[in-house]
C-alpha positions, 0 to 999 in steps of 0.5 A, spaced: 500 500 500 503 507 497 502 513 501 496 515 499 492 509 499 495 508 507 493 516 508 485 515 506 486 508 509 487 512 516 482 517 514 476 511 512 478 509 519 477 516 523 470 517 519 468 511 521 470 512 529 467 519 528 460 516 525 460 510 530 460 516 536 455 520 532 450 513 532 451 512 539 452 519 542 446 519 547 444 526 546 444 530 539 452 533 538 452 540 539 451 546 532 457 546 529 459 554 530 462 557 524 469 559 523 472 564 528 472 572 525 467 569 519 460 570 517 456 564 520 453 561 514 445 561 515 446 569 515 451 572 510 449 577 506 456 577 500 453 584 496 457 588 499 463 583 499 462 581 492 462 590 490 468 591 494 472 585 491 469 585 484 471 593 484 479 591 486 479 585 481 485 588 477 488 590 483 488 582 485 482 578 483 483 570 480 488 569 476 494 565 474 498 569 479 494 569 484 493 561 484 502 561 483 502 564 489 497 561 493 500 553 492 508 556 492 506 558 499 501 553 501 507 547 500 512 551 501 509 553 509 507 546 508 511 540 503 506 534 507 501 538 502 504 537 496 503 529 495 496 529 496 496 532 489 497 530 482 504 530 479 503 536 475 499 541 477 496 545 471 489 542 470 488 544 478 491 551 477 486 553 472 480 549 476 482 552 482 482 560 479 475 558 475 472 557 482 474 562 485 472 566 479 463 562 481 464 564 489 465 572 486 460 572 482 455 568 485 456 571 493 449 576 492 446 568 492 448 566 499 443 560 497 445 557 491 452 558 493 451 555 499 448 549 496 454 548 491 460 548 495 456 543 500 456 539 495 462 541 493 465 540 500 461 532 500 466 530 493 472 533 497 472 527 501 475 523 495 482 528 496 482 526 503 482 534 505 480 535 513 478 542 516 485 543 518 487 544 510 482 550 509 486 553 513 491 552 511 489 554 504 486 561 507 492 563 510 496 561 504 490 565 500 491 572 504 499 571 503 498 570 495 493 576 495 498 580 499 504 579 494 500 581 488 497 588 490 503 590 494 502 596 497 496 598 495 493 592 500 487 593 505 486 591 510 478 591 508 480 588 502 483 582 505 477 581 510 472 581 504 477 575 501 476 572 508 469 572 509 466 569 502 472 564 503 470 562 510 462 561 508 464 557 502 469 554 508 463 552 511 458 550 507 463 544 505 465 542 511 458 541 512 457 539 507 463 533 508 460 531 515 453 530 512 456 525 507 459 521 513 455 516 512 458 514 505 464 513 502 468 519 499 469 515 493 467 507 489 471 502 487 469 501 480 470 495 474 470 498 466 465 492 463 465 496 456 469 500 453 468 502 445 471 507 442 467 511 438 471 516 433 479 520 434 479 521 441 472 519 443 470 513 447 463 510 450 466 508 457 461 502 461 462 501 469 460 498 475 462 499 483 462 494 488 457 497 492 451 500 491 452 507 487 447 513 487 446 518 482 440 522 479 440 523 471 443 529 469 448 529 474 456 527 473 462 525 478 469 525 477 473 519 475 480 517 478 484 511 473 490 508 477 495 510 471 495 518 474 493 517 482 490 524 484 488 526 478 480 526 478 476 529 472 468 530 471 464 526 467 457 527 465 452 519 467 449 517 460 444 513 462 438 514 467 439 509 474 439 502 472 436 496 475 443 492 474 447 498 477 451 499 470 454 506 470 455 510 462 460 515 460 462 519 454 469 521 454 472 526 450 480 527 449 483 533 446 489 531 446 492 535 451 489 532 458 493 526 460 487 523 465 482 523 459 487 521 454 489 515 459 481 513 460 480 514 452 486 510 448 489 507 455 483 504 459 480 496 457 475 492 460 477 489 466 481 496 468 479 499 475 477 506 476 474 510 482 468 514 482 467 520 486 460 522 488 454 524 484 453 531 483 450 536 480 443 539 480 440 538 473 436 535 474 428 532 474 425 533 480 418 528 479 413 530 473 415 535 470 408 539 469 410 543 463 414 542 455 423 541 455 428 543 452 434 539 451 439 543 448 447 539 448 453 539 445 458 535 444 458 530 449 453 534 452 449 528 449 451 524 455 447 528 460 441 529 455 440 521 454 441 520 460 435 525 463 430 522 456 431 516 459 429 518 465 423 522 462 421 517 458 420 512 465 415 518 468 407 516 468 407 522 463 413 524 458 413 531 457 413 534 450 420 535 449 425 538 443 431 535 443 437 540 439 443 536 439 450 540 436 455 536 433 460 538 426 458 533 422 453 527 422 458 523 423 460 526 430 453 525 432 457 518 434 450 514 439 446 515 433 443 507 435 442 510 441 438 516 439 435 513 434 432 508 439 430 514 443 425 516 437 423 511 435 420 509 443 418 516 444 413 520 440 413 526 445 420 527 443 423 532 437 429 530 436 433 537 432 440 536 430 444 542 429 450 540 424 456 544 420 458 549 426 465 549 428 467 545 435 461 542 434 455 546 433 457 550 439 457 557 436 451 556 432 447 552 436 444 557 440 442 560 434 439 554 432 434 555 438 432 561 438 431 560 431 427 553 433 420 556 436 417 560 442 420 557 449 419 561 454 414 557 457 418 550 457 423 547 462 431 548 459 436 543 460 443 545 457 449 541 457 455 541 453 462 544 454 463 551 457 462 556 451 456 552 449 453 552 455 454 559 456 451 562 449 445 557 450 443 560 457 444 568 455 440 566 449 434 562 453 434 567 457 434 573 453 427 569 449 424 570 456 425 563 459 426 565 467 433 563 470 429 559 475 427 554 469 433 554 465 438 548 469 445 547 468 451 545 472 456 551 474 460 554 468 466 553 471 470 549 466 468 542 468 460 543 467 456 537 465 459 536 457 465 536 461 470 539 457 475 541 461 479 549 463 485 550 459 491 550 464 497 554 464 503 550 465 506 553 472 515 553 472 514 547 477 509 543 474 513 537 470 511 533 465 508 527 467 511 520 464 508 518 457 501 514 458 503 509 454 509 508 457 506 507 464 500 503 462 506 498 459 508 498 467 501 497 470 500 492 466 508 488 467 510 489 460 517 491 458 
């Protein structure tokens, strides 16, 4: 067993201490109070926060160098730290400055963003991170914060940072002592792999104990060929009565995970699979029309909930536009043709011959489509589609409420993941090819 097995080993053994207490505790554990100095959860109000932090972006705001900042000073206070992270760090420094890019421009909804890093906080398990690492990660903030505006650093300015740091810090910590209950992450088996086109692979799974997930929702997946490194894939298929799970992965060519779980990864091949998330997704009968807009792999997220729709009592009315380059990138037509064929109330409206597969013309599509201001909108896809699709949807009329998609944050549902920049210390990992010929005893 290598260090970081042995490590989540010794936590797994501390949650179930800490749950088998909690089971046997003759009275309810005392609310958990919030963070010393920090906003307590149920009562922040991050407005004006979100104006003074958003008025000094240019001062310091998310950046690369921010995030350089942040881990140069966290593993150098801390070097323990650095080996509870991947080899090479680019996907984690982009991811990172994503997020803290949703926390800002979402702390004037104190509930939705509470609910998101609860959510966030209960994933967080699969990485091993304990309330003692959030502090550290809020020094090591205020540190990088302070080298990049210098000077012109204020005191006000800094506590701002430190309040929204401390809510999200919060809610995840909640969130993670709510999930005490289930693992942090599933052991799984690959029982299906096809390979669908350059780069494109239909992935199927199954985990050794009972798995939940609602459809619409996503998980992160883990290949023993990259320890640490986790990425988030969207569910192609409703919940399943054998318990086999679907995904559909894409592989620029510039991801190692992907490219490892796309052309290095065969029948028979372990994985772990983080918990579900995401919340878009179908809450009982819906008591009007859908719209399903998806782009790319987006189309793993749309099967996934008309095979859910198609189990309810009353399928709704549902028009379906799915983007894609050319028909031949359109690669579960069986799929989809099925779906038709079973379905009379879906309307399926391919949108072909955009670049990057219709993501920029398949907003237009939409609008062009009918009059949906009265429908349910469900978007998935990568990034750039997602978000036209959105400010489209809602300058038809379509309320915010009624339009459902998971965080614009470089691995929403499509999942497509954020551009890394490559930091100094960042080395390159060891060919794919060359590590999977190790795993597998081959010279």
């Amino acid at each position: 067993m290598n260090q970081y097995d042995t490590y989540h080993a010794l936590l797994a053994r501390q949650d179930a201490m800490r749950l088998r207490r909690q089971i046997t505790a003759p009275a309810p554990a005392p609310a958990r109070r919030p963070p010393a100095n920090g906003p307590h959860p149920d009562a922040y109000d991050g407005a004006a926060d979100q104006r003074l932090i958003t008025a000094n972006l240019p001062l310091a705001g998310p950046s690369p160098e921010l995030i350089d900042r942040l881990y140069d000073a966290m593993f150098e206070h801390h070097p323990y730290l650095r080996g509870l992270f991947p080899e090479s760090m680019a996907f984690q420094r982009a991811h990172l400055e994503q997020a803290l890019r949703h926390l800002i421009d979402h702390l004037d909804r104190p509930d939705e963003l509470r609910a998101f890093c609860t959510r966030l906080g209960r994933d967080h398990r699969k990485l091993g991170v304990r309330p003692v690492h959030y502090e550290v990660f809020e020094a090591s903030l205020a540190e990088a914060l302070r080298g990049c505006a210098g000077a012109a650093w204020s005191r006000d300015l800094e506590q701002a940072w430190l309040r929204m740091l401390r809510f999200a810090v919060a809610a995840m910590v909640a969130g993670a002592e709510e999930a005490l209950a289930e693992p942090p992450y599933w052991n799984a088996v690959v029982t299906g792999h096809r390979l669908c086109g350059p780069g494109l692979a239909v992935v199927h799974a199954r985990t050794a104990e009972p798995y939940a997930y609602r459809a619409g929702q996503y998980a992160h997946l883990q290949t023993p060929l990259l320890p640490h490194a986790w990425r988030p894939c969207s569910f192609a298929c409703a919940p399943r009565a054998d318990g086999e799970l679907e995904f559909h992965i894409r592989s620029s060519g510039t991801d190692d995970v992907l490219e490892a779980l796309v052309a290095h990864t065969g029948v028979g091949d372990p994985l772990r699979i983080g918990p579900a998330q995401g919340a878009m997704t179908v809450d009982g009968a819906p008591d009007r029309d859908v719209l399903i807009v998806a782009a790319g792999t987006g189309w793993a997220a749309a099967k996934a909930l008309l095979e859910e729709l198609e189990c309810g009592p009353r399928p709704p009315r549902t028009h379906l536009f799915l983007g894609a380059g050319t028909p031949g990138d359109l690669y579960d037509t069986p799929a989809l043709a099925a779906l038709e064929d079973r379905c009379p109330w879906l309307r399926v409206v391919p949108v072909l011959g955009q670049a990057d597969g219709g993501r920029h013309g398949l907003a237009e599509a939409v609008a062009r489509g009918g009059d949906w201001s009265a429908h349910l909108a469900y978007v998935s896809g990568p990034p750039a589609a997602v978000s036209a699709a959105v400010r489209q949807l809602s300058a038809l009329g379509v309320p915010a409420d009624r339009i459902r998609h998971d965080p614009v944050t470089g691995a929403d549902s499509g999942r497509d993941t954020p551009r890394p920049h490559l930091h100094p210390h960042d080395r390159p990992a060891p060919g794919l090819a060359v590590r999977h010929a190790e795993r597998a005893g081959r010279p």
